[in-house]
C-alpha positions as CSV (number, residue, x, y, z in Angstrom):
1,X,-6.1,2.8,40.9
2,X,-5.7,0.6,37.8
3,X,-4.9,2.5,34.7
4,X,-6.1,0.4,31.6
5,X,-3.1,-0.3,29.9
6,X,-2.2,2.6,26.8
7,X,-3.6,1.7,23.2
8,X,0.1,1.8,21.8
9,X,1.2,-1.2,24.5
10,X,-1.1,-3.8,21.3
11,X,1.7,-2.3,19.1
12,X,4.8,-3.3,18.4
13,X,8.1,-1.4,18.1
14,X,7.5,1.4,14.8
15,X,8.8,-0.5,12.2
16,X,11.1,1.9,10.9
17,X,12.8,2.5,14.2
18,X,14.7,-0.5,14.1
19,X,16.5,0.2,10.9
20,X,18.2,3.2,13.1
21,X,22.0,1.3,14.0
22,X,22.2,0.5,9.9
23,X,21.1,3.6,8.5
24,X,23.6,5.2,10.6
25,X,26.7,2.9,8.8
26,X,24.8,3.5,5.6
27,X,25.5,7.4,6.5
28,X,29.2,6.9,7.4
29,X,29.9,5.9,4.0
30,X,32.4,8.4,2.3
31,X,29.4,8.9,-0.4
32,X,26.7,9.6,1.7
33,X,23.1,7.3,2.3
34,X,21.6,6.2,-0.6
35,X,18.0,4.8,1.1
36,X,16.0,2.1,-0.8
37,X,14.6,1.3,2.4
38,X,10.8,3.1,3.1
39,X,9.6,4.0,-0.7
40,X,9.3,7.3,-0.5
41,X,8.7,9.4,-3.5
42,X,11.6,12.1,-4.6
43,X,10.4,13.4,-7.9
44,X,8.3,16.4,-8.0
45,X,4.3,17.0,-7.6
46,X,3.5,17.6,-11.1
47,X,2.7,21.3,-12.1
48,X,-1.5,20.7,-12.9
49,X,-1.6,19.5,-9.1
50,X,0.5,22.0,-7.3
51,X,-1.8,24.6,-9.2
52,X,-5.1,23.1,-8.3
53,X,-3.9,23.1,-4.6
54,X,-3.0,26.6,-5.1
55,X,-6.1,27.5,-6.6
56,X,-8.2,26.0,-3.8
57,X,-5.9,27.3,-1.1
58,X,-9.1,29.9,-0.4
59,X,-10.7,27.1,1.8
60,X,-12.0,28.7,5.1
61,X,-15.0,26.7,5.5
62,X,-15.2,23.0,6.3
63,X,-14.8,20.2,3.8
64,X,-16.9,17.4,2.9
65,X,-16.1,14.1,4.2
66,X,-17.9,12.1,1.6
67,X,-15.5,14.7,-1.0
68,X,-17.2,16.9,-3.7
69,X,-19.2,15.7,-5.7
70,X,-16.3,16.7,-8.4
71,X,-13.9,14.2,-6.8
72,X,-16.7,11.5,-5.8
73,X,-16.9,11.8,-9.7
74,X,-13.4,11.5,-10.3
75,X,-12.5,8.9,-8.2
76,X,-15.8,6.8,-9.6
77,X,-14.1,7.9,-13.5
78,X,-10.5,6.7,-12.4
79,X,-12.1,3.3,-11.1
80,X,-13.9,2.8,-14.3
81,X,-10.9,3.3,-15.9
82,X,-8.1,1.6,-14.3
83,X,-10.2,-1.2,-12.6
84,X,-13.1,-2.3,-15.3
85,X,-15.3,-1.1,-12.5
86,X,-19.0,-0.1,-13.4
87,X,-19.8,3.0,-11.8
88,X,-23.3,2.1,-11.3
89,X,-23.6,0.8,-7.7
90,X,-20.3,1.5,-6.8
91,X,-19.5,3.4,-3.4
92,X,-16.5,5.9,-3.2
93,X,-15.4,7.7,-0.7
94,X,-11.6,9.9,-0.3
95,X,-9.4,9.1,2.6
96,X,-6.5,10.7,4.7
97,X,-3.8,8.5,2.4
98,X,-4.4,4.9,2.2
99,X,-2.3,3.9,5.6
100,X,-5.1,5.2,7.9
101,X,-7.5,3.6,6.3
102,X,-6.1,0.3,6.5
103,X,-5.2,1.0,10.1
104,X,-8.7,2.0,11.0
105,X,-10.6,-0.7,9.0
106,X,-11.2,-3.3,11.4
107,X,-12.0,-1.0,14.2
108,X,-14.5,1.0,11.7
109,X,-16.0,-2.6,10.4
110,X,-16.8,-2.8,14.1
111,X,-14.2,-5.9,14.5
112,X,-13.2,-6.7,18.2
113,X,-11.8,-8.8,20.6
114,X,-13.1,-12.9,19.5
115,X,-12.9,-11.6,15.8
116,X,-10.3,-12.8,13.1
117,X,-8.4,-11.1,10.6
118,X,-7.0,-12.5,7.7
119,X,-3.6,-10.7,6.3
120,X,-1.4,-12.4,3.6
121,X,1.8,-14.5,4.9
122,X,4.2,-12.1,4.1
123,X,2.2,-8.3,4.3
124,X,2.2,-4.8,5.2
125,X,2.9,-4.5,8.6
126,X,-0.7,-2.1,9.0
127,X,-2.6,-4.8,7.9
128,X,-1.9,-6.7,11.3
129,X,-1.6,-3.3,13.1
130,X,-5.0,-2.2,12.3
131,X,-6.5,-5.5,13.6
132,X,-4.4,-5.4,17.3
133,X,-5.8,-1.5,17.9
134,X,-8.9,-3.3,17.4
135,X,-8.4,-6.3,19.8
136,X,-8.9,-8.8,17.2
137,X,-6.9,-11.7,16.4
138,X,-4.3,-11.9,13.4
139,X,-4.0,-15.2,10.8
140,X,-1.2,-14.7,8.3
141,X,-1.8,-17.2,5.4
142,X,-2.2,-17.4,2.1
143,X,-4.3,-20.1,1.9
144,X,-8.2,-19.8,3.2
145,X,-8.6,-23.2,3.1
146,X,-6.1,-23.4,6.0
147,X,-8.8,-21.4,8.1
148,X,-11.4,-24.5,7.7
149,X,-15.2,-23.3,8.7
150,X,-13.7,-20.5,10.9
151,X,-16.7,-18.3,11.5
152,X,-14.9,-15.5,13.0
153,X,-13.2,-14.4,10.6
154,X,-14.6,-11.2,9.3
155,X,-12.2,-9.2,7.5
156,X,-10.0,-10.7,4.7
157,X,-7.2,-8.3,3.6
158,X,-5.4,-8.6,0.0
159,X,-2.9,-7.3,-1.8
160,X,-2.0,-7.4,-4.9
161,X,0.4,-6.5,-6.6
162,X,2.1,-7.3,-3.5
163,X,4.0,-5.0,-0.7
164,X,6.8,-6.4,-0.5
165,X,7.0,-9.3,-2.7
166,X,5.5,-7.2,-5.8
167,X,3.3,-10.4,-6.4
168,X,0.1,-10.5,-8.7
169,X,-2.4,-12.7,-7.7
170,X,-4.8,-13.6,-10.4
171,X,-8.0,-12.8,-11.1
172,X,-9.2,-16.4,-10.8
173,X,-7.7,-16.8,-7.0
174,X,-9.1,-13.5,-6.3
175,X,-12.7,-14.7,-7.2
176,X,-12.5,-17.4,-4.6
177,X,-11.5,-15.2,-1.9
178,X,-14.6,-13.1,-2.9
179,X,-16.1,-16.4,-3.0
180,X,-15.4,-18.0,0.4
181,X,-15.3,-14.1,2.3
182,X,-19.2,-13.8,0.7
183,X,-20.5,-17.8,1.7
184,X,-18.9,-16.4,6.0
185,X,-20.7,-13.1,5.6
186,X,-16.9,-11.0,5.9
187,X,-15.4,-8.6,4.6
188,X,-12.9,-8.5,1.9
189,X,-10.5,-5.5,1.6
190,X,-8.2,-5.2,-1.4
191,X,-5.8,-2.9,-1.2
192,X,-4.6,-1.7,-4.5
193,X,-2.2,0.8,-4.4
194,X,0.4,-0.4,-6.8
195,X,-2.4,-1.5,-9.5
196,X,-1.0,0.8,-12.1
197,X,2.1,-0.6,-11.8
198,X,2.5,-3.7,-13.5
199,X,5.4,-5.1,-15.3
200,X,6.1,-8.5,-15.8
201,X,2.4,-9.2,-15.2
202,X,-0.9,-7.4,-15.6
203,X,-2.6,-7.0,-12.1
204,X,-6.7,-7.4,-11.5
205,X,-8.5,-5.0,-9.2
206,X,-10.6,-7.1,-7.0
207,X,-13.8,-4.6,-8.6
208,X,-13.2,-6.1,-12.0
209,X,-16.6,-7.7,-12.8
210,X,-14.3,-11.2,-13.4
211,X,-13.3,-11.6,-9.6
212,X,-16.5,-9.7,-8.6
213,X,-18.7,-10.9,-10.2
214,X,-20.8,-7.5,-11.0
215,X,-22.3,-7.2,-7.5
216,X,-19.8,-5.0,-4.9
217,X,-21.3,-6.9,-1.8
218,X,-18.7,-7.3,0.8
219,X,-16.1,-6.0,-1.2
220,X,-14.0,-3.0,-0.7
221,X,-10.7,-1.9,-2.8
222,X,-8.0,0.6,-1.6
223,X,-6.1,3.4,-3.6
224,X,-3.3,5.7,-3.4
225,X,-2.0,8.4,-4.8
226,X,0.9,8.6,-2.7
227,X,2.9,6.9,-5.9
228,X,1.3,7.3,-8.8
229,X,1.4,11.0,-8.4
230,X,4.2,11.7,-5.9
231,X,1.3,12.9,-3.5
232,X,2.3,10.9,-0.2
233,X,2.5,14.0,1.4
234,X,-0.8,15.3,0.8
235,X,-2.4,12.4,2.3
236,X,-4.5,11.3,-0.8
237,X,-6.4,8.3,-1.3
238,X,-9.8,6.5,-1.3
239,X,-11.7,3.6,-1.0
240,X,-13.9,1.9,-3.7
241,X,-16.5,-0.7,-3.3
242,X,-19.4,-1.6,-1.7
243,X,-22.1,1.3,-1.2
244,X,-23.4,-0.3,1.8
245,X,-19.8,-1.0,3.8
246,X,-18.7,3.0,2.5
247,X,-21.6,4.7,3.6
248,X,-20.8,3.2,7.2
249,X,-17.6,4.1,6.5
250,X,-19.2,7.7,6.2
251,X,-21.2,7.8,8.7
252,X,-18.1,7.0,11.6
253,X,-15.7,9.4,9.5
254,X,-18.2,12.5,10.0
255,X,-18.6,11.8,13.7
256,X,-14.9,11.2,14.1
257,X,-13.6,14.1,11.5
258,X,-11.6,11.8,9.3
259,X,-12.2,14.4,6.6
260,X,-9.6,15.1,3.5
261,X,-8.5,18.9,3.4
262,X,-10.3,21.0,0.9
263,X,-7.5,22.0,-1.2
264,X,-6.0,18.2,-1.3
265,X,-9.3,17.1,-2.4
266,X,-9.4,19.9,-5.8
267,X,-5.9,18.3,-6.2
268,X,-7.0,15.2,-6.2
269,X,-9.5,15.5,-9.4
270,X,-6.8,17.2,-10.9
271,X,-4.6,14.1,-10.4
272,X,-7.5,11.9,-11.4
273,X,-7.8,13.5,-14.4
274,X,-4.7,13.1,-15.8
275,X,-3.0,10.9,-17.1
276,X,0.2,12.1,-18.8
277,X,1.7,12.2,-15.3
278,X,1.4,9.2,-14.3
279,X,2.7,7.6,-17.4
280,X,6.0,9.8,-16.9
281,X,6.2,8.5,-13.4
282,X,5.5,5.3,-14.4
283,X,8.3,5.4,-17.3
284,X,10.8,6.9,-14.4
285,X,10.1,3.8,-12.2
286,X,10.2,1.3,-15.3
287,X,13.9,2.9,-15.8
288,X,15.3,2.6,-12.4
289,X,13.5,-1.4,-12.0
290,X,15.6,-2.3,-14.6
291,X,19.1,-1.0,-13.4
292,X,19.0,-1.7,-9.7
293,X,17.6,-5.3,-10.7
294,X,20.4,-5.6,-13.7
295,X,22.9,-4.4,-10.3
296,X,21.3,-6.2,-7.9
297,X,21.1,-9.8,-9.8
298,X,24.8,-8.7,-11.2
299,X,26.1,-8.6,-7.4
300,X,24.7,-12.0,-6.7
301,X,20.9,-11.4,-5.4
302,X,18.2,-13.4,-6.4
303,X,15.2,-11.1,-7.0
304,X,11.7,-13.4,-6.5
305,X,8.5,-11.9,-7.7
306,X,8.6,-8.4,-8.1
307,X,6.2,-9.0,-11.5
308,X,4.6,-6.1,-10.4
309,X,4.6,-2.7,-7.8
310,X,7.4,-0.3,-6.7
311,X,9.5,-2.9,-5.0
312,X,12.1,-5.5,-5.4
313,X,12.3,-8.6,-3.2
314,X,15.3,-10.3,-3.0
315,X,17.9,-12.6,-1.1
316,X,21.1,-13.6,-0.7
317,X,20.0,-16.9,1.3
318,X,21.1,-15.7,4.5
319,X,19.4,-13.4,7.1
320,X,18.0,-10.4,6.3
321,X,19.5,-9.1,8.9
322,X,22.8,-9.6,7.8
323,X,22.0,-8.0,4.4
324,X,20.7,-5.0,5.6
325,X,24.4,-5.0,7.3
326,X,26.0,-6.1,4.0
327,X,24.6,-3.2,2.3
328,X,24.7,-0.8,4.9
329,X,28.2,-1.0,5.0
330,X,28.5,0.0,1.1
331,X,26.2,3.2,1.9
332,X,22.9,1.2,1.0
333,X,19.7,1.2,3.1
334,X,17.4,-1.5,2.7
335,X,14.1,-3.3,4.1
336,X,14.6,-6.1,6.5
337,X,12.4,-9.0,5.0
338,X,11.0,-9.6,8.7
339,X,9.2,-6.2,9.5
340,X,6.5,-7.9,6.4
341,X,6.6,-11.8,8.9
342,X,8.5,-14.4,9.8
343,X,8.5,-15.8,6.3
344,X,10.4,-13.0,5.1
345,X,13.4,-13.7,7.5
346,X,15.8,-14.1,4.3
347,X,14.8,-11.7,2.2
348,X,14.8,-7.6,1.8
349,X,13.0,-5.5,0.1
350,X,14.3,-2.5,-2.5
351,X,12.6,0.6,-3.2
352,X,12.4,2.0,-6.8
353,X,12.4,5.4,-5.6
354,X,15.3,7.0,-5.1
355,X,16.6,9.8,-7.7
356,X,18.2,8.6,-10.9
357,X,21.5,9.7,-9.8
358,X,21.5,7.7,-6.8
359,X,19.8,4.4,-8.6
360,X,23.0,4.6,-11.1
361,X,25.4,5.0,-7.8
362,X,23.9,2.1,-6.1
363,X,24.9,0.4,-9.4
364,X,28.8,1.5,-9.1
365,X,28.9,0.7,-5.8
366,X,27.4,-3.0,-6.1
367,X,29.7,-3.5,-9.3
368,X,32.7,-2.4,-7.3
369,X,32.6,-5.8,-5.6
């Protein structure tokens, strides 16, 4: 009998697997692993959250997948806010984080086998994930005038600011990918989960009335709260956009159970709420940018966009391979520039979030040299 061949064989290798051999020199240093490599948040769920959880903890029933109306409200409020977004005509619609969303995308928009995808030349490896699980094909460019008349493409993926590069793209360039997606009839996904965190530039959300003109057709933007409010383990985000494209998205998620938890979702108006926290966390990741790039420029690096996001990108002109060693070897983990494309074969990329104590070791370790 022939056995179709498992979903995972259109995968590569987990990303994260192959950093194994130097995380394990980065732990054999006499002062322990200090990992800049994954962005994981450390600092604590603020205190308004952890008690809305709490409070909804009670939750013996099933949630809604389309959210509460309470958070359909306060994800429509935060979008207003943070993205110049008009709430009237605007679909929303919470999500289980913001990875399985992009993962699931194509294969939700109903993109297949003869379809393209367009991802950014140097990108999030999900992006290109998402469009293999559904069969499609994979361009990596930044450029859409590259793709010529290509009417396959049907899904155009953005990101800005940038994972890894921390580039902003502006609001002008935007607009013609809105443009030229709208003239082929596809789909353009933004995702937007370092929006709030702009530094040397101030990023555009891809709802803005200047890129979208005022009308949400074909247009979809993707949020987080993993890091603006240390709730990557709750598995909190959502998707903005057009009404249209989210209420398919609604209709697949009820039949498939993609549903946010009840407590998470009480948590997540809480978080959307409030602002105070995220300016702390904001003002704790502004603090460490500036001394591991101060220690990482000081020890020879040259850091290349990182304008805006939670990351810095950076090279030493050789491969990234052998920087990931280089650091390794002095107890620091780090990106390999290649697990985000070829183009990124001399470059790695630093997270901003480890713990203040560790962000001023990784300083006296690099100044040691």
């Amino acid at each position: 009998m022939n056995r179709p061949a498992p979903v995972s064989s259109r995968l590569p290798d987990f990303t994260w697997d192959t950093l194994d051999a130097a995380a394990a020199t980065a732990a054999a240093h006499p002062d322990g692993l200090i990992n800049l490599s994954m962005g994981t948040p450390v600092d604590p769920v603020p205190a308004l959250i952890r008690q809305a959880l709490a409070d909804a903890s009670n939750a013996p029933g099933y949630p809604l997948t389309a959210g509460t109306p309470a958070l359909r409200d306060a994800i429509a409020a935060w979008v207003a806010r943070a993205c110049g977004a008009g709430v009237d005509g605007l679909g929303v619609l919470p999500t289980i984080g913001s990875k399985e969303l992009v993962a699931w995308l194509p294969t939700l928009l109903g993109v297949g086998p003869g379809d393209v995808v367009v991802v950014p030349s140097i990108a999030y490896p999900t992006y290109e994930d998402g469009a293999r699980l559904a069969g499609a094909t994979t361009v990596r460019t930044d450029s859409l005038t590259a793709l010529g008349p290509d009417s396959r493409v049907r899904l155009v993926w953005v990101n800005s600011p940038g994972n890894p590069t921390g580039r902003v793209l502006p609001a002008r360039h935007l607009r013609k990918v809105v443009d030229w997606a709208r003239e082929r009839g596809a789909v353009v996904a933004s995702d937007e989960c370092y929006l709030p965190l702009g530094w040397d530039a101030e990023p555009v959300s891809v709802l803005s009335p200047e890129v979208c003109g005022g009308s949400y057709a074909g247009v979809l933007a993707v949020h987080s709260l993993s890091k603006r409010s240390n709730l990557a383990g709750y598995r909190a985000g959502f998707v903005a956009g057009d009404p249209a494209l989210v209420a398919e998205l609604l209709k697949i998620r009820k039949h498939a159970g993609m549903i946010v938890p009840a407590p998470v979702q009480a948590a997540m108006v809480a978080a959307l709420g409030d602002q105070a926290h995220a300016d702390a966390q904001r003002e704790r990741y502004r603090a460490r940018r500036e001394k591991l790039y101060a220690a990482f420029t000081g020890a020879g690096f040259t850091v290349e966009h990182s304008e805006a996001g939670l990351y810095l990108w950076m090279t030493r002109d050789e491969d990234c391979w052998d920087t990931v060693d280089w650091l390794a070897r002095r107890g620091i983990l780090v990106a390999a520039g290649v697990f985000y494309g070829p183009a990124g074969a001399r470059h790695v990329r630093v997270a901003l979030t480890e713990s203040d104590e560790h962000v001023e070791a990784v300083a006296g370790r690099l100044a040691q040299l």
